[in-house]
N, C-alpha and C positions, 0 to 999 in steps of 0.2 A: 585704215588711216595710219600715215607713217608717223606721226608726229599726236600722239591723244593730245595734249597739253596744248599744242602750239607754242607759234614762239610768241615771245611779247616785246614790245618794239616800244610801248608809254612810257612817256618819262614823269617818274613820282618823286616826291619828296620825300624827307624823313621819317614823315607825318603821314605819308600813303596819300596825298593829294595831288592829282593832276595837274604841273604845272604849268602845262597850257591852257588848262581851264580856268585857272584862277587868272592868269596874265590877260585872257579874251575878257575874260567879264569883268575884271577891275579896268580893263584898258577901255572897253565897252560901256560901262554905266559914266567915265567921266566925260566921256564924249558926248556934243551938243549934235545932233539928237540922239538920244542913249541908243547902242544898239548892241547884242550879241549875234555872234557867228552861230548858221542853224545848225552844224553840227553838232555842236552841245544839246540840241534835243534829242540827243539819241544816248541816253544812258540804257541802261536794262529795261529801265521801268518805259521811258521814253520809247525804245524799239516795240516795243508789246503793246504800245497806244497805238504806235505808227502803224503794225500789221491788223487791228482791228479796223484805223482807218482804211485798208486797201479791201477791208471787206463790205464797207456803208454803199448803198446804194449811188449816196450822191457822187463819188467818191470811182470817176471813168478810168484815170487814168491804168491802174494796174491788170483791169479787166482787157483795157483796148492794146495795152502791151503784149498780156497773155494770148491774148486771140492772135496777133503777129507771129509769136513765137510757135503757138500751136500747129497755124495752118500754113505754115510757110518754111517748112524744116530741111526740106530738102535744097531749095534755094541760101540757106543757109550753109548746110554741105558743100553744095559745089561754089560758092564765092571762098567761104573759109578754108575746105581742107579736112583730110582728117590729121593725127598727131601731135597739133600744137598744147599744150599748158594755157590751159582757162585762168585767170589771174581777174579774178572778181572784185573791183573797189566798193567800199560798203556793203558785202554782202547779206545783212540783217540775215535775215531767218530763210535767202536762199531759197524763195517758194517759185521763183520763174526760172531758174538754175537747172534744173532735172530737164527742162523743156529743149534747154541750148546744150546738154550733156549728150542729150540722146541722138538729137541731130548729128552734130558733128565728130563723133566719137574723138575724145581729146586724149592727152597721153598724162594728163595730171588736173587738179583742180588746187589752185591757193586763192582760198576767201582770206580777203583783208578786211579787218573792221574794227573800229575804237572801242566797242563791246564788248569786251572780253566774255565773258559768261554765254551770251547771247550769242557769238561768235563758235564758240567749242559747241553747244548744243547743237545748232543748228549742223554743223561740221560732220558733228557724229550722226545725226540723224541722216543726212548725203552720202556720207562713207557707208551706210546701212543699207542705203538702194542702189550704189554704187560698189559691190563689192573688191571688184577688182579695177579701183582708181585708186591713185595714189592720190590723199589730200592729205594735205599743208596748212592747216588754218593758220594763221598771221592775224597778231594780235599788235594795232599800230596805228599813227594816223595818216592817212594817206595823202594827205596834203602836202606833208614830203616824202621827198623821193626814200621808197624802200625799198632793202634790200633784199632778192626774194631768197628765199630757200634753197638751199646748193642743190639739190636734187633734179632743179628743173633750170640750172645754169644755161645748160648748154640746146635745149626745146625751145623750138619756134612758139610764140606768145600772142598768146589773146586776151586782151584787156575785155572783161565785160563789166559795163557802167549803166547798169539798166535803171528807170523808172525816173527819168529826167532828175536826179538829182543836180546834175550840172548847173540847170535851172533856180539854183537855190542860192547861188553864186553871184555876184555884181561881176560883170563881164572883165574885169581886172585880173580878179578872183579866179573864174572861170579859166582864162587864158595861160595861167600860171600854172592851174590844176592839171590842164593838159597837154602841159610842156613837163611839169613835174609824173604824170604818168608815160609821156614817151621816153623819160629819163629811166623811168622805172622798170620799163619794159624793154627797152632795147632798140636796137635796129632790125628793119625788120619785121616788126610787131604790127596786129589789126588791134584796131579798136573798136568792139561794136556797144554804142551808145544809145540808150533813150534820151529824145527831145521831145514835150508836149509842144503843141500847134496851137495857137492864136484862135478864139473860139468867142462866142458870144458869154458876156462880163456876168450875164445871170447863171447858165451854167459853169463858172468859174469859180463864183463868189459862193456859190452852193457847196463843189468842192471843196473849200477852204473852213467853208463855218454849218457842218451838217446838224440836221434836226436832233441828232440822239445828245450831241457835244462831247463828242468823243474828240475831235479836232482842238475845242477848245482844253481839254483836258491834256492833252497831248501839249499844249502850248502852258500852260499852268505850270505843268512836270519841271518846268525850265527852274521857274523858281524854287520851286520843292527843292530840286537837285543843287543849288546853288545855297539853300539853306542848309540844306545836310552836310554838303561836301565842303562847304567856303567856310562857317560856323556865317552864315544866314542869318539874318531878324526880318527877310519880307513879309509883310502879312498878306500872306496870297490870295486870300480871302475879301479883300480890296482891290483884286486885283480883275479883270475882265478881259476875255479873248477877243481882237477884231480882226477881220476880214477885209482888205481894202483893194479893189484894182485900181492900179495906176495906168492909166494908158499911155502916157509918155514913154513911159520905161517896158511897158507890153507885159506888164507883171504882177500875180495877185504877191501881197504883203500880209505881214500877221504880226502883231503887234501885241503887247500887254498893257494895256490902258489903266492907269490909277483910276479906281472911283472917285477918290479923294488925295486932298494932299496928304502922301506919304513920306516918313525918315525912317530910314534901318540903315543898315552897317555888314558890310563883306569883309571879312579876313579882316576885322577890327575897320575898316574904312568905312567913314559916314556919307551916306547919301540921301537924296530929295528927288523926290517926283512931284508935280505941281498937280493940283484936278486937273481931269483929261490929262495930263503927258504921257506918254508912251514908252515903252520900250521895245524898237523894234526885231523880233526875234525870225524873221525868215523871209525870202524870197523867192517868188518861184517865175522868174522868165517863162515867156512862152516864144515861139519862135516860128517863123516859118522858114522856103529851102534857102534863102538867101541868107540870112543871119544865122541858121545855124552852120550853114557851109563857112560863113567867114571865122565864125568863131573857132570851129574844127582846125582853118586853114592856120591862124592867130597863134593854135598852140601847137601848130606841129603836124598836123595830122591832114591828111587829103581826102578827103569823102569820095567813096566808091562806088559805094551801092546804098539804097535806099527806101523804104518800105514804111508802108500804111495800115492803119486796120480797116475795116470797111468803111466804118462811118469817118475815118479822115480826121480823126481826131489827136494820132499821137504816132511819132516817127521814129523805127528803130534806122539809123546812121551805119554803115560802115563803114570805117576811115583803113589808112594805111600809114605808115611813120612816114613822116615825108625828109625828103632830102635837104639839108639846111642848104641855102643859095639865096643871096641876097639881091639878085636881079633876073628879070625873065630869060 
């Protein structure tokens, strides 16, 4: 690893507080209908819920990613190339990562991820079965355009965005994120993307709200994190995880529902939740080939190649940086 530490790209206050975190979630609880960006569920504690969820039964998607990457490596090879710089967005804990290293032998690896902690670990853990790859961890939020490591300037780049996070995004969001990673990446650049598929609402709703409640713990963390890091009074305790599909929008939702009427206070700011009101904390689109193609096409990106796992349940994307041209 050329970099143990990584770099760090967060912007804190004087006070060690994230101040895009406090800006989403005061900007967020005053809005009718309350809601935060899911990114914020991904603190240290939050990533460590999230990879337990990729291991619940109910819980397809990272399995039916896995199996894509497993058994279709060489088809990977020859669309990608070998040489390019791997440039991972969110890469948590980098457990589908060794799978895309091996295939396409790359000339470097920079995991980006708002984690810090959770970021360096998993880093040095890939630098360990990885001996002679150069990795970069980047410590940052990637939702803007970052700046990546001089070392890998002038290397052809491969965006990897795996496990439908995209999905998580309101298609605004989405479109921005991936005109902010072709920024990021260059001209030039592949993007190879998970998108989950449009499926039946009971196995969907299953994935979102599993038997153990690990999902809803996972969604709880939110508040935890906002107590501890904001100076918090939610009593999370009164608080309960939901599970909603919406099929207008083709999307499961996860919300933090009041048992009862609640007041607390963020960063000294007073707020109210009514019985039943919510706080919406994530989204997850599902997509089939047409909407994911147009949204690829939205930010930038031209879809290339394209792959399933057996049972057709979830879609690894290849794109290419597309040419900007504002008529056919």
């Amino acid at each position: 690893m050329s970099n143990a530490k990584g770099i760090k790209l967060v912007d804190l206050d004087e006070e060690g507080v994230n101040r895009a975190f406090r800006a989403d979630v005061l900007a967020g609880l005053r809005q009718e209908p309350k809601a935060i960006p899911a990114r914020w569920l991904y603190d240290d504690a939050g990533s460590q819920l999230f990879e337990e969820i990729t291991q619940l039964p109910e819980y397809y998607p990272t399995r039916a990613e896995t199996q894509i990457l497993e058994s279709l490596g060489n088809e990977f090879a020859d669309r990608i190339g070998p040489g390019r710089a791997v440039v991972e967005f969110g890469s948590g804990s980098s457990v589908k990562t060794p799978l895309l290293l091996d295939a396409i032998a790359p000339s470097a690896y920079v995991p980006l991820d708002i984690s810090g902690d959770f970021l360096r670990a998993a880093a040095k853990d890939l630098s360990g079965k990885f001996p002679g790859l150069p990795v970069h961890p980047v410590e940052a939020d990637f939702m803007r355009q970052v700046e990546l490591p001089s070392e890998i300037a002038d290397l052809p780049k491969l965006g990897f965005f795996p496990g439908s996070t995209i999905g998580n995004m309101v298609p605004r969001t989405a479109v921005d994120l991936l005109r902010t990673m072709r920024a990021t990446l260059g001209e030039g650049a592949l993007l190879l993307i998970g998108m989950d598929l449009i499926k039946s609402e009971d196995i969907l709703k299953a994935a979102y709200d599993d038997a153990q409640g690990v999902t809803a713990e996972f969604n709880l963390n939110l508040a935890r994190r906002i107590n501890r890091e904001l100076d918090g009074t939610i009593p999370v305790e009164k608080l309960r995880h939901e599970a909603r599909w919406e099929d207008h929008y083709a999307r499961i939702e996860m919300h933090l529902v009041a048992e009862e009427a609640l007041e607390f206070s963020v960063s000294g700011v007073t707020f109210e939740l009514a019985a039943g009101e919510s706080i919406h904390t994530e989204n997850s689109h599902k997509f089939d080939r047409r909407s994911a193609n147009t949204l690829l096409l939205a930010g930038g990106w031209t879809p290339i190649a394209r792959w399933l796992d057996l049972e057709e349940r979830f879609s690894l994307i290849l794109a290419e940086a597309s040419i900007p041209r504002s008529a056919p």
